[in-house]
N, C-alpha and C positions, 0 to 999 in steps of 0.2 A: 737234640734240642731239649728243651727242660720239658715241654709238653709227652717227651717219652719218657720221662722217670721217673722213678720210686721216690719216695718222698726223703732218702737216704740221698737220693743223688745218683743213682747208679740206672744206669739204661735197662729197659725193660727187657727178660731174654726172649719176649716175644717178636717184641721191635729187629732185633736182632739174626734171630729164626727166619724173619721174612727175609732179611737181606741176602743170607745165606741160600735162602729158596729162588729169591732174584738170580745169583750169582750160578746159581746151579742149573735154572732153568733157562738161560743164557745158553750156557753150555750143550744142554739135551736140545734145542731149537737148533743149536750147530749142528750137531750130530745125524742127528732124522731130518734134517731141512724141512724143520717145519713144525707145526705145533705140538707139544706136549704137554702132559699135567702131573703132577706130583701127586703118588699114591703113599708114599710113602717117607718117611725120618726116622733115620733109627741113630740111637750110640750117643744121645745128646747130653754132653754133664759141660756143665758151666764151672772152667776154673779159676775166675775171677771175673771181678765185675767190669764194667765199661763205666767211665764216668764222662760227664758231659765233655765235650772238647777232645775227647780221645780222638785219635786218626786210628778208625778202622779199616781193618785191610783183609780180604776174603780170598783164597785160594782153589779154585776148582779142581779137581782130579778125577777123568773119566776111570771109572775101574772097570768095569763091565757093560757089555752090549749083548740085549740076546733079542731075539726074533721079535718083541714090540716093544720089549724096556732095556733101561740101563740104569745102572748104580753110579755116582758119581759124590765123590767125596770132599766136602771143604771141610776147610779149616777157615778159623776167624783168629787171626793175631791182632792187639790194641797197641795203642804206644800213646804216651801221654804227650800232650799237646809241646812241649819243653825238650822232652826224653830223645835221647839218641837212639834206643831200641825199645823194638816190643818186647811182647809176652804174648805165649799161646791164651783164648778165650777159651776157646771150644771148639769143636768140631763135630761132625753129624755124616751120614752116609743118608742120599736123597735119593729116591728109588721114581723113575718118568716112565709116563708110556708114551710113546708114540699114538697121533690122534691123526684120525682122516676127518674129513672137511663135515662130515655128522658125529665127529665126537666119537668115535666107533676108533677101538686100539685097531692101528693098522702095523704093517711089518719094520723093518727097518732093515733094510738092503747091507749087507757086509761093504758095498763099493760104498755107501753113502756115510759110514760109520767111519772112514777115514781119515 
């Protein structure tokens, strides 16, 4: 929407960051059945802008799971509103912990990581 963008036109890579953080901690809530929180963004280069009207599209990918966190990888592809195909945006490596019901990192079970 115009209210996320640069005065260029181009979506803010904040805006964007979050969705990516949506899309991932989706994912890590699958994983641990149950709450988690992002400690972590690493790997983030923007290689092109998003302009309003784009269809953006986010790709999850668990890479790793260890005893209360996991690494899980998206990608952001846009495609212009017209366009038969995307383009890669960007991409990030988003690091969750598993949370117990005080907020306190708890374990995440090998059977539950499946």
């Amino acid at each position: 929407m115009p209210a996320d963008t640069n005065p260029a036109g181009d979506i803010f890579g904040g805006w964007l960051m979050s969705q990516m953080d949506l899309a991932a901690g989706n994912m890590a809530a699958r994983v641990a059945l149950g709450r988690c929180a992002t400690v972590a963004v690493e790997g983030m280069k923007f290689l092109r802008p998003v302009k309003v009207g784009d269809e953006v599209t986010l790709y999850a990918t668990l890479r790793r799971v260890g005893r209360t966190s996991m690494r899980i990888h998206v990608d952001a592809w846009a495609r212009s509103r017209f366009a038969k195909d995307g383009a890669p945006v960007t991409s990030a490596d988003f690091v969750f912990v598993a949370l117990d019901e005080d907020g306190a990192p708890r374990a995440i079970f090998e059977e539950d990581a499946g």
